[in-house]
C-alpha positions in Angstrom: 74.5 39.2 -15.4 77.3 39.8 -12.7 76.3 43.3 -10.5 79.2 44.1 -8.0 78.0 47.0 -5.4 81.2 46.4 -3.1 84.4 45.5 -3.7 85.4 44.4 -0.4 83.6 41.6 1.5 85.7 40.7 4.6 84.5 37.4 4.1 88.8 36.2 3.1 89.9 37.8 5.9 91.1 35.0 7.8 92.1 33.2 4.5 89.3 31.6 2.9 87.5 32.0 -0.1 83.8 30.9 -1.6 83.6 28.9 -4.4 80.3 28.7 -6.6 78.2 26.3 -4.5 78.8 28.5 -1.7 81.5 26.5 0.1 84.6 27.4 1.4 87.7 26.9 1.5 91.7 28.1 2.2 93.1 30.3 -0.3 96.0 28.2 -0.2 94.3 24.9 -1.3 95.5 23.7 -4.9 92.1 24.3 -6.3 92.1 28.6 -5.6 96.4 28.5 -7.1 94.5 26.9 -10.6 92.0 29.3 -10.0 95.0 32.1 -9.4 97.0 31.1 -12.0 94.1 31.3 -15.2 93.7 34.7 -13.5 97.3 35.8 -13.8 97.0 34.1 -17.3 94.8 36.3 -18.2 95.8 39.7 -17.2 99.3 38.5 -19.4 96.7 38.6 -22.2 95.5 41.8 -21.5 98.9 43.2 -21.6 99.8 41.3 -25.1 96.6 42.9 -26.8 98.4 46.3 -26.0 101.2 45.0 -28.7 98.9 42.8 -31.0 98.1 44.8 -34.4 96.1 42.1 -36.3 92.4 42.6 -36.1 92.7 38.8 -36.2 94.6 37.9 -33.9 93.7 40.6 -31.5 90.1 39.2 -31.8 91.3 35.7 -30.9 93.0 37.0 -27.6 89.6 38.8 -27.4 87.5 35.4 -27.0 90.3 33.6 -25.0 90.3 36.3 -22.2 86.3 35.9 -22.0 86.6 31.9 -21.6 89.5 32.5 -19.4 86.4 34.0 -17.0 84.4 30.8 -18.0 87.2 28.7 -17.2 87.8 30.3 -14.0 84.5 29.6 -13.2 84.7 26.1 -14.3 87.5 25.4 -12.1 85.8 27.1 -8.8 82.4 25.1 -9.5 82.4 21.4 -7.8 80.8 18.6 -9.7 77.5 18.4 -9.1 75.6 16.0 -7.4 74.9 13.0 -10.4 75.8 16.1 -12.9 79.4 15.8 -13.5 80.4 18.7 -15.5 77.7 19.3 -17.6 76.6 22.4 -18.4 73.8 23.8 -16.1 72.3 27.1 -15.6 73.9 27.4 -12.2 77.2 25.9 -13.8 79.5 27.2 -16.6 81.7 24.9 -18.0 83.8 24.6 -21.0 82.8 22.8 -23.1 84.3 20.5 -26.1 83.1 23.1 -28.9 85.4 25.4 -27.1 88.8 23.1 -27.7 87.7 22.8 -30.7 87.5 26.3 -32.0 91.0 26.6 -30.2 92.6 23.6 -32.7 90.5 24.9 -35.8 92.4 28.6 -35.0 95.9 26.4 -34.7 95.3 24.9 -37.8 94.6 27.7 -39.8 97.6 30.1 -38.3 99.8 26.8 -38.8 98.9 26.4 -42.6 101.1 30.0 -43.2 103.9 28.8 -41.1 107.1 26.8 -42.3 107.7 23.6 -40.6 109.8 24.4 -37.2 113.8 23.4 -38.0 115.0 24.0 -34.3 112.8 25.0 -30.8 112.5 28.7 -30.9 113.5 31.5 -27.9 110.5 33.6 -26.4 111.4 36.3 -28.0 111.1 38.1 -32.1 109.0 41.0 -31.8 107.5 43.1 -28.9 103.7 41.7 -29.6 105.3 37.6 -30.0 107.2 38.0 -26.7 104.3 39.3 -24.7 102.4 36.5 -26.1 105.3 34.2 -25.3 105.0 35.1 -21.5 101.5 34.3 -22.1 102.3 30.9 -22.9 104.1 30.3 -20.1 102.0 31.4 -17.6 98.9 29.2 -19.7 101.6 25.9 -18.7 102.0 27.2 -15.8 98.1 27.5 -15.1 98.2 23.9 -17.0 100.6 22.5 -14.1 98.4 24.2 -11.6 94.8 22.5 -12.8 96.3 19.3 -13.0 97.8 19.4 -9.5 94.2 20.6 -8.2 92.9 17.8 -10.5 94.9 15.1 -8.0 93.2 16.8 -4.9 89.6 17.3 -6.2 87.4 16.5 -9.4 87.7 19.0 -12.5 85.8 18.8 -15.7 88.3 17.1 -18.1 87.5 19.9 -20.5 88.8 22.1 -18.7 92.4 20.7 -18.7 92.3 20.0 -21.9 90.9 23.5 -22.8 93.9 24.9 -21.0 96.3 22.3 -22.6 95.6 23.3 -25.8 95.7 27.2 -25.1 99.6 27.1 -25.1 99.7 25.7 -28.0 97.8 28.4 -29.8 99.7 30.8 -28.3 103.3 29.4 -29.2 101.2 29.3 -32.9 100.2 32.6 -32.5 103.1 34.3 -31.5 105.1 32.1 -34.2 102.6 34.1 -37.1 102.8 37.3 -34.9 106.4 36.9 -35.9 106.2 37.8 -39.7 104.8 33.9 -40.3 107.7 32.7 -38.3 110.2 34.4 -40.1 110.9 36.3 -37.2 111.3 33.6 -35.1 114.4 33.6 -32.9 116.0 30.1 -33.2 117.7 28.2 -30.4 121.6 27.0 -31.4 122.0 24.3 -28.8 125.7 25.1 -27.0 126.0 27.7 -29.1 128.0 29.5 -26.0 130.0 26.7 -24.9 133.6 27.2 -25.1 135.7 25.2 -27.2 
């Protein structure tokens, strides 16, 4: 259980942070922008559920913003010592069971969608867009992780957890859209003058 007295430490005054094992380091470093960028991810979540009407799909967005906090986690806990990223008392990870509940979601919201004919605009209604910037940002994130992933080691999970999040969320804002119907398709050149 997390108990937060104080809000303000001092401790990242002069521009470093903690990370889980209790070592530090800048808040610039490739590993803390991941970190950032799941965190940002997140809050985009946050402000899609305010648009989201299905139970069901509001209660997806539910569990993804509480792994989002594991993932966060994940990503701020080195590997340790012999452990790799196993799952430890002192270390939350995601874990495979995770990706998978995220494709078994895909596949079911895909099964009531028709077959995509063209690439689709962020866009449709209020509740797809919002999930739409939500996407981004989760390939954003995506970019993030993997560039901290060249500087130190992540639990491959992880990525792939994060990988496979924007792909739900194009899904899920695709069936947000009245099963895609909604969708707003992209007509390449379609401005271009003759």
């Amino acid at each position: 259980m997390v108990r937060l007295n104080r809000i303000y430490t001092r401790t990242g005054d002069a521009g470093e942070t903690g990370l889980v094992d209790g070592s530090r380091l800048p808040k610039s470093a490739p590993r803390m922008q991941a970190i950032g960028e799941v965190d940002e991810l997140n809050a985009l979540i946050g402000v899609a559920l305010l648009h989201v009407e299905s139970e069901a799909h509001r209660a997806m967005l539910a569990r993804i913003q509480n792994e989002l906090f594991d993932l966060g986690a994940d990503l701020a806990t080195p590997a340790g010592q012999g452990e790799g990223f196993a799952p430890t008392e002192m270390a939350l990870r995601i874990v495979p069971e995770q990706v998978a509940r995220l494709e078994a979601e895909i596949d079911v919201m895909n099964e009531g969608l028709e077959p995509l004919r063209s690439f689709i605009l962020p866009g449709g209604s209020a509740a797809a867009a919002h999930v739409h910037v939500a996407r981004a940002a989760a390939r954003r994130a995506e970019r993030a992780a993997v560039a901290a992933g060249a500087d130190v080691a992540l639990n491959p999970q992880a990525l792939t957890y994060i990988n496979r999040l924007s792909d739900h969320l194009f899904v899920l804002a695709r069936a947000i859209n009245a099963a895609g119907e909604g969708d707003v398709l992209w007509r390449p050149g379609a401005t271009r003058q003759a």
